[in-house]
Every structure is written in structure tokens, then in C-alpha cells.
C-alpha positions in Angstrom: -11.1 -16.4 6.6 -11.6 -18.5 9.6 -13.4 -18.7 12.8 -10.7 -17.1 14.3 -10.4 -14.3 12.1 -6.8 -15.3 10.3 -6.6 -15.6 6.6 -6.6 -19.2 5.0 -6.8 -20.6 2.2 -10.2 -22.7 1.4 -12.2 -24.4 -1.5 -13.5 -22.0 -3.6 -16.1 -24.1 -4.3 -16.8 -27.4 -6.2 -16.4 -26.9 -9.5 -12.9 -26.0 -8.9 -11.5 -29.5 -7.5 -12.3 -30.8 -11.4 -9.9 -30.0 -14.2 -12.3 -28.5 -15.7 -13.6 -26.4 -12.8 -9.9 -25.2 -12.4 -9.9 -23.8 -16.0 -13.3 -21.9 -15.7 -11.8 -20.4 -12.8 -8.7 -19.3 -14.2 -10.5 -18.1 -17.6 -12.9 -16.1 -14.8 -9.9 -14.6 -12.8 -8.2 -13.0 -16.0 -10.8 -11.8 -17.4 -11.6 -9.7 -14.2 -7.9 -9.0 -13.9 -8.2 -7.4 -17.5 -11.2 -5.9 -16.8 -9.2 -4.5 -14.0 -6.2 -3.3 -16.2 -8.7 -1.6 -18.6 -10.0 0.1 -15.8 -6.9 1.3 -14.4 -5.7 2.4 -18.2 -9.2 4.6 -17.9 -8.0 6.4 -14.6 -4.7 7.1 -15.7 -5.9 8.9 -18.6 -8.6 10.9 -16.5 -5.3 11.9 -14.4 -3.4 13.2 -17.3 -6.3 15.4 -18.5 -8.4 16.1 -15.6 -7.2 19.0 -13.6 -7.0 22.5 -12.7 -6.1 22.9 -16.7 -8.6 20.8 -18.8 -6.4 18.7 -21.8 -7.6 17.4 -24.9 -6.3 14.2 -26.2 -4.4 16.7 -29.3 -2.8 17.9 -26.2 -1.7 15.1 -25.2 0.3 13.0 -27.7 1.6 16.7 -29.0 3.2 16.6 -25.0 4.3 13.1 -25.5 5.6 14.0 -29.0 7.8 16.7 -27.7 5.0 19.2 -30.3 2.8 20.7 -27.6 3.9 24.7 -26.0 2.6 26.5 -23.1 -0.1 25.3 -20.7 -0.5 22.3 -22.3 3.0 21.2 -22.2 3.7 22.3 -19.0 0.3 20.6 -17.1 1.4 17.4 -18.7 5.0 17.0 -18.2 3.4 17.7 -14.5 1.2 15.2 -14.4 2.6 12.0 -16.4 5.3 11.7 -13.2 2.3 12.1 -10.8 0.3 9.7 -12.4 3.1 7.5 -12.7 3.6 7.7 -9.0 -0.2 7.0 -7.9 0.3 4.0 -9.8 3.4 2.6 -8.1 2.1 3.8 -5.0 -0.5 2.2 -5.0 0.2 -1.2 -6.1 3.0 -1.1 -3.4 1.1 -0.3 -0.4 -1.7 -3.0 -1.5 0.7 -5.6 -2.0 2.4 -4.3 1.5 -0.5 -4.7 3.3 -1.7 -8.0 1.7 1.6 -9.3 2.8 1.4 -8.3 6.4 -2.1 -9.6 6.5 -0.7 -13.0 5.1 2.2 -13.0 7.2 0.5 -11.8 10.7 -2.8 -14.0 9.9 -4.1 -10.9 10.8 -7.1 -9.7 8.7 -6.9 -5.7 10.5 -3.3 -6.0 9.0 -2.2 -2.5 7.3 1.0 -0.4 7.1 -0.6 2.6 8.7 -2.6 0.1 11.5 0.5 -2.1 12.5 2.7 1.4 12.9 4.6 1.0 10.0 3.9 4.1 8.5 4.7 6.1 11.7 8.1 4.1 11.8 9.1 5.1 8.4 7.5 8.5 9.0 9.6 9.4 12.4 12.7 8.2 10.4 12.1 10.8 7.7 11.3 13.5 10.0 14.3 12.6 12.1 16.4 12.7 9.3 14.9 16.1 7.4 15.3 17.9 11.3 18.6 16.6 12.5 20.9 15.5 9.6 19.4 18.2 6.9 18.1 15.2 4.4 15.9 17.9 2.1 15.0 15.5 -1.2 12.5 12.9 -1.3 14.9 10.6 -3.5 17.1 10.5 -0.2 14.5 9.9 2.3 14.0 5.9 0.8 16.8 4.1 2.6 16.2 6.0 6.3 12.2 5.5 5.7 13.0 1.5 4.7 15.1 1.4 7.8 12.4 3.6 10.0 9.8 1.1 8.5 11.9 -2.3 9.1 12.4 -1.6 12.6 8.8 -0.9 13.7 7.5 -3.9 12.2 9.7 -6.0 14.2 9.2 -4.0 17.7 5.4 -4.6 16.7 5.9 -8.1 16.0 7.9 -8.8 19.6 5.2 -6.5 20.9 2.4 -8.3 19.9 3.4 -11.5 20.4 4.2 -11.3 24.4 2.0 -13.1 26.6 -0.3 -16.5 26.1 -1.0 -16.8 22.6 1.7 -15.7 21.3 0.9 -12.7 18.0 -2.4 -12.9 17.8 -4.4 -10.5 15.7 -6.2 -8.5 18.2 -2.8 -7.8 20.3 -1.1 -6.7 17.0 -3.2 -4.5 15.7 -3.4 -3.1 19.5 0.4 -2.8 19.4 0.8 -0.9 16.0 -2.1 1.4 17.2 -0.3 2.2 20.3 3.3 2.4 18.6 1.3 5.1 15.9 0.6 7.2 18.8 3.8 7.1 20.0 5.9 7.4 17.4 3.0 10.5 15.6 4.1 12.1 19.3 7.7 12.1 18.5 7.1 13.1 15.3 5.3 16.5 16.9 8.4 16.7 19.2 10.8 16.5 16.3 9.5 19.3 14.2 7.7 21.8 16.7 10.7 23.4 18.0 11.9 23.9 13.8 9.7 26.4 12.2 11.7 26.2 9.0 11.0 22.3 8.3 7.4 22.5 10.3 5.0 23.4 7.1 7.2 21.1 4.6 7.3 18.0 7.2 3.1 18.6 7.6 2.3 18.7 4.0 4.5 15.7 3.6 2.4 13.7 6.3 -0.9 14.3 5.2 0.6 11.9 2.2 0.0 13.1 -1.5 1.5 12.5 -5.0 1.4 15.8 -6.1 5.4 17.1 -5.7 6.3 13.8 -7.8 9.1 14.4 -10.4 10.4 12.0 -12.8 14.1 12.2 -10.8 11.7 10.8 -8.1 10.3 8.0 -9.9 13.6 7.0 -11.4 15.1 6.6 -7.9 12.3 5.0 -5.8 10.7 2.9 -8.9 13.9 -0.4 -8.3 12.8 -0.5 -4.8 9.5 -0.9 -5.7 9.7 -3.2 -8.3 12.2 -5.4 -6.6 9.5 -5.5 -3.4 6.5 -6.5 -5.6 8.8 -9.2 -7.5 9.7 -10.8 -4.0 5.8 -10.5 -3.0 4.9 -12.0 -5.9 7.2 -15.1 -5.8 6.4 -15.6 -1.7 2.3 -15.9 -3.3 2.6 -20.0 -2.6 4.4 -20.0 0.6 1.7 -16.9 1.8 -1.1 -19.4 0.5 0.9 -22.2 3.3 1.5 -19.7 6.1 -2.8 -19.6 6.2 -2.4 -23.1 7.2 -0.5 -22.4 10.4 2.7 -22.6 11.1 3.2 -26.8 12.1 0.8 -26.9 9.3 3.1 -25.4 6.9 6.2 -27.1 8.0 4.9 -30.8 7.7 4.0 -29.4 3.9 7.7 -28.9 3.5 7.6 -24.7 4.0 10.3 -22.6 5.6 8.3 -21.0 7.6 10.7 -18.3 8.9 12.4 -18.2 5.6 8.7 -17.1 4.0 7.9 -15.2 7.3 11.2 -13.4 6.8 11.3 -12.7 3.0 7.6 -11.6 3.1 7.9 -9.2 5.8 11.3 -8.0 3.6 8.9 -7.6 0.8 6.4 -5.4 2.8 8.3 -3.3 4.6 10.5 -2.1 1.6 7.2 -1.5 -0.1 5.8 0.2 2.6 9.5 2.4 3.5 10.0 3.4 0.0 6.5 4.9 -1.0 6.3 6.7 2.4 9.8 8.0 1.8 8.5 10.0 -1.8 4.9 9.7 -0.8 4.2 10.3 2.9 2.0 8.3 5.0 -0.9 7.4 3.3 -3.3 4.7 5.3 -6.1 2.2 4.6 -4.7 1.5 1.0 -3.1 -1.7 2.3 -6.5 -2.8 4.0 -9.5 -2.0 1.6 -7.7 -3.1 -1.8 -6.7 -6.6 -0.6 -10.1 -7.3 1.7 -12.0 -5.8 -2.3 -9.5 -8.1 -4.0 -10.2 -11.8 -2.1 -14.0 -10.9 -3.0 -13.0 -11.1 -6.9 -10.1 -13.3 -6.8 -10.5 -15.8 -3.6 -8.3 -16.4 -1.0 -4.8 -17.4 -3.6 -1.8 -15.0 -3.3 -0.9 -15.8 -6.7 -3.8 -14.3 -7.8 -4.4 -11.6 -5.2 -1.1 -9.7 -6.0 -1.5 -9.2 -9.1 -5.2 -8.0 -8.6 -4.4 -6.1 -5.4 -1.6 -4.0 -7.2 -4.0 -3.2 -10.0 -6.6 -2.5 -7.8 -4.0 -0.4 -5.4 -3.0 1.7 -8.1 -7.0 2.3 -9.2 -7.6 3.6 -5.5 -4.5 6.0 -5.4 -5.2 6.9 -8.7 -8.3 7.4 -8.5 -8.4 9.4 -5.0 -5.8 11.9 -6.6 -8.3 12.4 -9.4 -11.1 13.2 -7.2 -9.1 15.4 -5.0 -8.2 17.5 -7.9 -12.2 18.0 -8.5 -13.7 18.1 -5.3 -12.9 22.0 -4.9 -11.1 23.3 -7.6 -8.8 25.2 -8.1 -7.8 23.9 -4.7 -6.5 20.1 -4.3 -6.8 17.6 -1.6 -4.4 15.1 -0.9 -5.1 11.8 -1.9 -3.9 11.0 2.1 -7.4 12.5 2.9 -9.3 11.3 0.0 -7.9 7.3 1.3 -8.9 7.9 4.8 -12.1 8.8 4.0 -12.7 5.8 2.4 -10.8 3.2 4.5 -11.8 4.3 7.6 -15.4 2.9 7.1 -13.8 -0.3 5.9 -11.5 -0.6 8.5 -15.2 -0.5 11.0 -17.0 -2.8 8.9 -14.4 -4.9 9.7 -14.0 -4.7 13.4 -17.7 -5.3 13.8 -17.6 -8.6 11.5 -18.3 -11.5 14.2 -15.3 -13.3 13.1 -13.0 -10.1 14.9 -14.9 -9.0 17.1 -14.5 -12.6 18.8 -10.8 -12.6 18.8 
């Protein structure tokens, strides 16, 4: 990070400028990347068994085998699709945020912060209340398009005046578009008693009414938005540089600017869409990640959608314990902890100067 608070890429020190050094480092990273996997593999297993039903590990592979009857069968055909939908979730709205912190050079960058969220969230709503959308699987594309065209009102936003986007009047603009937009929401469903209790369960954000129809619809959009994240990694690495920077080195700026942005907010669109609005996920996880895996996007989205889908994950495994037989959305259980991050943050020197 710079004096001015922007992401950039720097030396990681000088054992890496040597072959040698470069090799160590890579060896280093994938071994905290698997260490990472493994602990990911842990949580999901701790989500399949740990509940308002305890399961034993018979229990299980009888479910998976098709052999197990009753409770059993029924608490893990429940929670394999939620699990599998922490997971996705998660990864997604790390790698969303990393991407809009890469792309804004803004280190307060998050889907939830910048508005995003509330875009795609208003969109749903709008759509539930006025045009009788009732199924998550339909909600994708109108949250995707919700989501898309926040981030570029943000964008224009934030970028009027001397200075052009700088991170302070971003974050600024999401945080007054959130507002906004969380006011029309309140507008929207007031009035509709029939949709009001669905639409507020829906916002708090949770995995819990995930279905395997659910994953089989939003997992493409997903997958295709962590692919495109994954291949803009080098030109994210160049947009650090600045933008004249980046084009003497040959980038496209807008191109990368454009694609990366596509990346995020189809990320960030589709898991709200079958999700909700969950926050903070896309800024803790990537801020955690650069402390393991330095500042290189090539490296920080793999380890920020592993460690995205440990948070979510994890956070729907402690809501299930906290008070049980009651649960708590992970929405909470994310807040909770981001929140804290998010003023660690602001009170770092490096913002607070901005």
C-alpha cells in the first residue's frame, strides 16, 4: 500500500529479486495456500455435521450413498447445498471486493461500502414487489443489472471534482448511495405486508434457504466471474502502478478497468441475488490475504476465494451454535466481524491522510 493509501504492487523483499528467492517464495505461497485448502475442507465438514441435529461421519457417507433414512438423511441433503453455497459465496464476494479495491485503488473498497450491495439489493426488492419475481434462481440477472448500475453511478460520483476518484470520495459516495438506495428499499416493501417479512429475512443475508436448484443456476455466473478475475490478476497487479504508468507498460487500462469491474459486479449481483446482502466479506478476506500472500493478484485470488469461503463458512457454522436451536444469519455473524476491520482501517495513518 502507498502513502496515499492505493494498492501497489512492491518488492516483497530481497530474496525475491534472485531466482532462487522467487522459488522459495513460490514453494512458501502454496504451501499456505494448501494449508488454506485443508482448512477450508475442515469447515465444510463441521457444516455438514454441526447443527441443530448432530451427524456422525456413518451418517454421512450413508447420505451421500443414497443408504441413510430419517433425520439423518434429511439434515444432510439440507446442508450439503448450504454448505456448497457458503463456499461459492464466499469466494465470490472476496474476489469482488479484491477486484474493486484493485480497480478503485481504493483500500476501503467493498461491495456493501461502495453501494453495490444496496444496488443489487433495491433491484431484487423492486422486482419481488412490482413484477411478482418470487424464486431466488430468478432474482440473478435483475440483481447483476441492480449491481452493474450502482457501481458506475458510484464511479461518476466519486470521481467529480479535483482529483478525480479518489478513495476517500468513493467510499463517501457508496456510503451515501447505501443510504439512499436502503431508503427506497423501506419504501418498496412497507406498503406490501405480504412480501415485507420474506424481503427482511432476505436482507439480513444468509445461506440457509439454499437448494441444490439454487446452486445449479447461480454456480455459471459465479464461476465465469472468478475465471475473468482470475485472468485480469496481471493487469490488476499494473493498474497499482497508475494509470500513465500502466499504459507506457503496454496495459489497456480501460479494457482491464472495464473487464475487472465486469468481473466484480457479476460476482457481487449473483450472490446477493440467492444470498442477500452480506457485507465486510469483500474487505477483511482480501486486507487477511495480502498479509500471507503479498500484494500479487495472481496469488491473492486464489487465496482470497479460499479464504472467502472459510469466513462464510465458517460464520454459518457459528451461527448455528451460538444459540441453538435458534440460528443467526451469517449476514450478522460477517458484520460483527468486519465492522472492526473496516475501523482498524480508517484509523491507519495511510487513510486517515487521504
Amino acid at each position: 500500500m502507498s502513502r496515499e493509501g492505493t494498492l501497489v504492487p512492491s518488492r516483497e523483499g530481497e530474496s525475491s529479486a534472485t531466482p532462487q528467492g522467487r522459488r522459495r517464495s513460490r514453494v512458501l505461497r502454496t504451501l499456505v495456500l494448501g494449508g488454506l485448502v485443508a482448512t477450508l475442507l475442515v469447515t465444510c465438514w463441521l457444516s455438514i455435521t454441526i447443527g441443530s441435529r448432530a451427524v456422525t461421519l456413518d451418517a454421512v457417507w450413508a447420505a451421500l450413498n443414497g443408504r441413510a433414512e430419517g433425520f439423518d438423511e434429511a439434515a444432510v441433503a439440507k446442508r450439503i447445498p448450504r454448505t456448497g453455497l457458503a463456499v461459492i459465496a464466499g469466494a465470490s464476494l472476496a474476489v469482488s471486493g479484491l477486484a474493486m479495491q484493485a480497480v478503485t485503488r481504493n483500500p476501503l473498497a467493498d461491495p456493501g461500502i461502495l453501494g453495490v450491495n444496496a444496488g443489487a439489493s433495491l433491484a431484487v426488492t423492486t422486482g419481488i414487489a412490482w413484477f411478482g419475481l418470487a424464486l431466488p434462481t430468478s432474482f440473478i440477472w435483475v440483481a447483476i443489472a441492480g449491481a452493474g448500475l450502482t457501481a458506475v453511478i458510484v464511479y461518476l460520483v466519486g470521481s467529480l471534482g479535483a482529483g478525480g476518484p479518489t478513495p476517500l470520495k468513493l467510499t463517501l459516495a457508496g456510503a451515501a448511495f447505501t443510504i439512499a438506495l436502503s431508503a427506497f428499499v423501506s419504501a418498496v416493501v412497507l406498503p406490501r405486508q405480504d412480501i415485507g417479512m420474506n424481503v427482511i429475512s432476505w436482507q439480513i443475508g444468509g445461506v440457509g434457504g439454499a437448494t441444490q436448484a439454487v446452486l445449479v443456476r447461480v454456480l455459471p455466473f459465479l464461476l465465469v466471474g472468478l475465471v475473468l478475475a482470475w485472468l485480469m490478476a496481471r493487469g490488476m497487479n499494473t493498474l497499482g502502478l497508475g494509470d500513465e504508468m500502466a499504459a507506457s507498460l503496454g496495459e489497456r487500462v480501460w479494457t482491464t478497468r472495464l473487464l475487472a469491474s465486469a468481473a466484480a459486479v457479476v460476482l457481487c449481483g449473483a450472490t446477493t441475488a440467492v444470498a442477500g446482502p452480506i457485507g465486510f466479506v469483500g474487505l477483511v478476506v482480501p486486507h487477511t490475504c495480502r498479509m500471507l500472500a503479498g500484494v500479487d493478484h495472481r496469488w491473492l485470488v486464489p487465496y482470497s476465494a479460499v479464504g472467502g469461503a472459510i469466513l462464510l463458512t465458517g460464520a454459518d457454522v457459528l451461527g448455528r451454535v451460538v444459540h441453538p436451536p435458534a440460528e443467526m444469519d451469517v449476514g450478522i455473524i460477517t458484520a460483527l466481524v468486519g465492522a472492526p476491520v473496516f475501523i482498524a482501517i480508517v484509523r491507519r495513518r495511510t487513510v486517515r491522510e487521504l
